[in-house]
N, C-alpha and C positions, 0 to 999 in steps of 0.2 A: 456506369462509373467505376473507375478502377481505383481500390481506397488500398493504399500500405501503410499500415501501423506497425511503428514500431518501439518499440520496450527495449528498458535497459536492461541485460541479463542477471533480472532479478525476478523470483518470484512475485513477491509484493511488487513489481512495478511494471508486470505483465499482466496481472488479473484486472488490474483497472480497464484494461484496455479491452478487457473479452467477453464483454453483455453488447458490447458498442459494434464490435467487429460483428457477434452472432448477427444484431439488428442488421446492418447492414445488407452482410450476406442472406438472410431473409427475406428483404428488402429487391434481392436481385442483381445486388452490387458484383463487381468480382472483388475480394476482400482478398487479400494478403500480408500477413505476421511474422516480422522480420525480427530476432533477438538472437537470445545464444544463451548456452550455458542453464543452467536450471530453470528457466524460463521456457525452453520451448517444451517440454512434457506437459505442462499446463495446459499452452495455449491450442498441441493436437490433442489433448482429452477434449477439450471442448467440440471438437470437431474441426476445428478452422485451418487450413492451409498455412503452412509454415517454413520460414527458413532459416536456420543457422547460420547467420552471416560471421561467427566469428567462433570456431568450432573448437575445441579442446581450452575455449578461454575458463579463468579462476580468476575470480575479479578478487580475492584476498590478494595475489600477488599485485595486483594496480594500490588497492587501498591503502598497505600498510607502507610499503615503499612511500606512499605521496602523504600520509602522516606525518612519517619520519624526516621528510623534507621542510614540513611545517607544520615543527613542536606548539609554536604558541598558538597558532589556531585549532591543533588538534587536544590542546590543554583546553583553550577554550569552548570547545564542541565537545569537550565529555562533559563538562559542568553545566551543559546543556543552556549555550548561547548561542541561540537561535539565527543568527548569522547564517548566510547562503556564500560567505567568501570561501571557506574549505569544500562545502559542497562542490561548489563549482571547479575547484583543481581535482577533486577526487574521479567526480563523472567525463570531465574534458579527455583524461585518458580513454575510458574505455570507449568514447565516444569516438578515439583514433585506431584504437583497433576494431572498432565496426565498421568504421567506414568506407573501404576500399571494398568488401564485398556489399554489403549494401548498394554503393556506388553503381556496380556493375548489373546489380540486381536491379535497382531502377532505370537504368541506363536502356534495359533488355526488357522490362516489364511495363516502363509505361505508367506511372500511376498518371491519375488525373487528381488525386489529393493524397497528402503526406496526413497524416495521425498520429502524435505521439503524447508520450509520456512527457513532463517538464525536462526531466536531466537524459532523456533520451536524444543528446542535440545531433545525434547524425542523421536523427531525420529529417533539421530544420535545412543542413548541408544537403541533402536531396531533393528538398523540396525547390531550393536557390537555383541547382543543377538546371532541375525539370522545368522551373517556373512555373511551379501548380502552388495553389495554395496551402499553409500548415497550421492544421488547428491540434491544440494542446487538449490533453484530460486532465485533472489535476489527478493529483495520486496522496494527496495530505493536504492539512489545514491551513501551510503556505499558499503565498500568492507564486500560481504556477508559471506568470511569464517573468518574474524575479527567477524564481532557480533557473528558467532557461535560461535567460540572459547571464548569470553565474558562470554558468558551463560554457556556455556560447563564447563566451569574451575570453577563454582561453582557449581557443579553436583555432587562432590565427593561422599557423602552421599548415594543417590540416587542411582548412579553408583553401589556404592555395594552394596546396597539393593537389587539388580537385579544381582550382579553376574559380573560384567562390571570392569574391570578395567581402559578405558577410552575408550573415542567416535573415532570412528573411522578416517581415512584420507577420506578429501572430494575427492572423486572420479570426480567428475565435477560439476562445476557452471554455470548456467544458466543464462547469463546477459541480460536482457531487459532494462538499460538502455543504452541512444545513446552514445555512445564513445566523440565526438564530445561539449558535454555537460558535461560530469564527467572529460574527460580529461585523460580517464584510459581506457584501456582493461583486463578484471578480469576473463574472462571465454568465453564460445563458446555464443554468439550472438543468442537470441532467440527475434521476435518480440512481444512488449507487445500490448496485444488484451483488452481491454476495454471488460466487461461482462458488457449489457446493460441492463439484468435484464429482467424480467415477465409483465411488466407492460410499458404500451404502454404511451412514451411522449406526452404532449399535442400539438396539431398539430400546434400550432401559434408557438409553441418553433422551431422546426422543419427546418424553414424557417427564413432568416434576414427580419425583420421589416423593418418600414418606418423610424425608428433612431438606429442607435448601439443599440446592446444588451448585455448588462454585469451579467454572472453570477457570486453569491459571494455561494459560500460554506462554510464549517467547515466540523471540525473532523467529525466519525464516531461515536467517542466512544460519548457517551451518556456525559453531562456535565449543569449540571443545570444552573452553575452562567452566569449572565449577561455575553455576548460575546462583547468586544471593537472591533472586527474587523466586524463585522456585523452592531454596533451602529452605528460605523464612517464612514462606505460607506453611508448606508442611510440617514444619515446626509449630503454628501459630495453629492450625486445624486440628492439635491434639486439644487444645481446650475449647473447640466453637462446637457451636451443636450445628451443624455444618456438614456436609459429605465434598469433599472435594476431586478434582481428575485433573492431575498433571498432565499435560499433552506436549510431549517430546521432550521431557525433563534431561537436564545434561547428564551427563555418568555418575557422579557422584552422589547426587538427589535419586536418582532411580536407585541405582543402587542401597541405598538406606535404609535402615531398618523404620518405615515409615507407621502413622499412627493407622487404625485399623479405617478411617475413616476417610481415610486417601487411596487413592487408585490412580492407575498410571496408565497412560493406551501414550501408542505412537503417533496417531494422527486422527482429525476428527473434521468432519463437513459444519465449521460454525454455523453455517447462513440455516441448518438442520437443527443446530445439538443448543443452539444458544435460546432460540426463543423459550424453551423450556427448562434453562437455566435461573436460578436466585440471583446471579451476579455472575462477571468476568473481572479476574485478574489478567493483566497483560503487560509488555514493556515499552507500549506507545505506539506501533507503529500504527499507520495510519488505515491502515485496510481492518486489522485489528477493530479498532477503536469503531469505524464506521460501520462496521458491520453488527457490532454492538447495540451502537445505537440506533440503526435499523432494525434490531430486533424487538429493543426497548427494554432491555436489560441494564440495571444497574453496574456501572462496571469503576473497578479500583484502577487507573492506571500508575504504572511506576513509572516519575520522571527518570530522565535519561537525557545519552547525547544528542545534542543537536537537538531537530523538531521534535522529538519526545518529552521535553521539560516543556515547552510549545503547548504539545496536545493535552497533556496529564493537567495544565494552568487552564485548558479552555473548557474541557469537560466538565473540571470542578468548579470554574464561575459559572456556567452554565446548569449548576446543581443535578448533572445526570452520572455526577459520581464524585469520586473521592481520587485526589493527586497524594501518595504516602512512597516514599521512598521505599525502598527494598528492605534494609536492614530494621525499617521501625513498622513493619506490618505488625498487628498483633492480633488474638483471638475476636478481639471486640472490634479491629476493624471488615472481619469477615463478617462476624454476626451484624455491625452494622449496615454494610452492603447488601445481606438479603433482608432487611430488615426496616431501614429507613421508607415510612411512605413520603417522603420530600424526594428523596434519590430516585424511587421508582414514579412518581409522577412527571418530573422531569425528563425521565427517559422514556417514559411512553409518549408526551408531548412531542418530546424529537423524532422519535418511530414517526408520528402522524405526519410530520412536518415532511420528512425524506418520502414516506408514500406518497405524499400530493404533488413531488417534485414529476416531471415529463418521464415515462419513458424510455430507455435506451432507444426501442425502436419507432417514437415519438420525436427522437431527435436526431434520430438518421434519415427520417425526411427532411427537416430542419434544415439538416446540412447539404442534400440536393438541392435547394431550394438557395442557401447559400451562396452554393457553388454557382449557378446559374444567375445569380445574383451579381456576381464578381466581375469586374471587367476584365 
């Protein structure tokens, strides 16, 4: 079987995709991973077969431009309203500038099934093409064939640029997150697996110290201004009995004359550095967050735009952590994080619950069996 996954040129919305594709290719498949832009280093560390269908792309120049064309929905997705309508103008572009190589790429390569990402919708346009079936992965605590459909339903264009009169019916969806925390069941249950990357943690991370250890992170996407969630922990970890590790703090937080019990690295393997942490600080996104709670680590997330006020509201009903805004972190809510046995029972409950989940290469038979299944 001939499987193309593809990812929107995003870090966070490649790595979902690449325990699925290893299985696969394991499996015997011929496996092919089609994205762009900061996404494809990921996806050849892992080994897997790659192509840049949209080469010298910066998906900042898509985003801010399709903000600025619509103020009130991008007012409303920074107060973190969980709305999929901005979403879907934001990824419809970049979904138009994959697609013509893509296009050519399936056109020439033959899949016998499409794999994507939810806002990856040029894969759904390929899959219409080819008339192979397209199963989704979710990549967050959204229902992943709503953001398709988002993105899809501003495709028109596109669509028939290619011949397409619309994206086809989601064949299956792949949920990696826990039921138990979203509150929903949306598709067959796949376990999410943390890609730890190329590069080996440093061994003091590895192991709990002689005090908690609190990692705080941020986004992926690259973002120059001052970070307030990164300022205010290190601020807040001069009064916790706490050791904390910034990882890729903006310029001005690194730069700081920080308390002696902060440390700063540029990059770290969580699915490694987390199980032996006291707690995670993070800004919601969703690989973040699950990879947390896969560890069973207590984690603070800060609401934010769009699905991040989402994730920060489900984590905290779900008692496997704490939703506190950026600017009201404070000492006690660190020491509370490693510290609560309610937070940490609930996150190891959820660790249990995603171990028991299939698989990746439990569900790549699944999907041949699908397939063959299909008329």
């Amino acid at each position: 079987m001939r499987v193309l996954l593809v990812a929107s040129p995003m870090v966070g919305h490649v790595l979902p995709l690449v325990p699925l594709a290893g299985a696969l290719r394991d499996a015997g498949h011929d496996v092919l991973v089609a994205t762009a832009a900061d996404a494809v280093a990921p996806a050849r560390a892992a080994g897997l077969e790659v192509r840049d269908v949209a080469p010298g792309f910066d998906i900042r120049r898509v985003f801010l431009p399709t903000a600025l064309r619509h103020p009130v929905l991008a007012v409303r997705s920074a107060r973190g309203d969980p709305g999929t309508v901005l979403v879907g103008h934001l990824f419809a572009p970049v979904a138009d500038r994959m697609a013509d190589r893509l296009v050519r790429l399936a056109d020439e390569w033959r899949p016998d099934l499409v794999v994507h990402e939810p806002l990856a919708v040029a894969g759904s346009l390929v899959a219409a093409r080819r008339g192979v079936p397209v199963v989704l992965v979710d990549m967050a605590l959204f229902d992943a064939r709503e953001l398709r459909d988002s993105a899809a339903a501003r495709l028109g264009p596109v669509l028939r640029r290619h011949g397409v009169d619309h994206v086809p019916a989601v064949a299956e969806v792949l949920v990696t997150a826990p039921p138990s925390v979203t509150r929903a069941s949306r598709g067959r249950p796949m376990r999410h697996v943390p890609v730890a990357g190329d590069r080996p943690a440093p061994e003091e991370l590895t192991r709990p110290g002689p005090r908690p250890r609190v990692i705080v992170t941020r986004s992926t996407v690259d973002d120059p201004r001052p970070d307030p969630m990164m300022r205010r922990v290190a601020a807040a970890a001069a009064d916790a009995d706490v050791d904390v590790v910034l990882v890729r703090p903006d310029r001005r937080t690194a730069r700081a004359q920080l308390p002696p019990n902060v440390t700063v690295v540029d990059w770290l393997p969580f699915a490694t550095v987390f199980p032996a942490a006291g707690g995670v600080v993070h800004h919601g996104g969703a690989g973040t967050l699950l990879t947390a709670l896969a560890a069973g680590v207590p984690q603070l997330v800060v609401p934010g735009a769009g699905d991040r006020t989402v994730h920060a509201r489900l984590v905290a009903a779900r008692g496997a952590g704490l939703a506190v805004p950026a600017g009201e972190i404070t000492a006690a809510h660190l020491e509370r994080l490693v510290s609560d046995p309610g937070l940490a029972r609930a996150a190891r409950e959820v660790a249990a619950e995603i171990a028991a989940m299939p698989a990746p290469r439990e569900v790549a038979g699944q999907l041949t069996a699908l397939l063959g299944a299909l008329p």
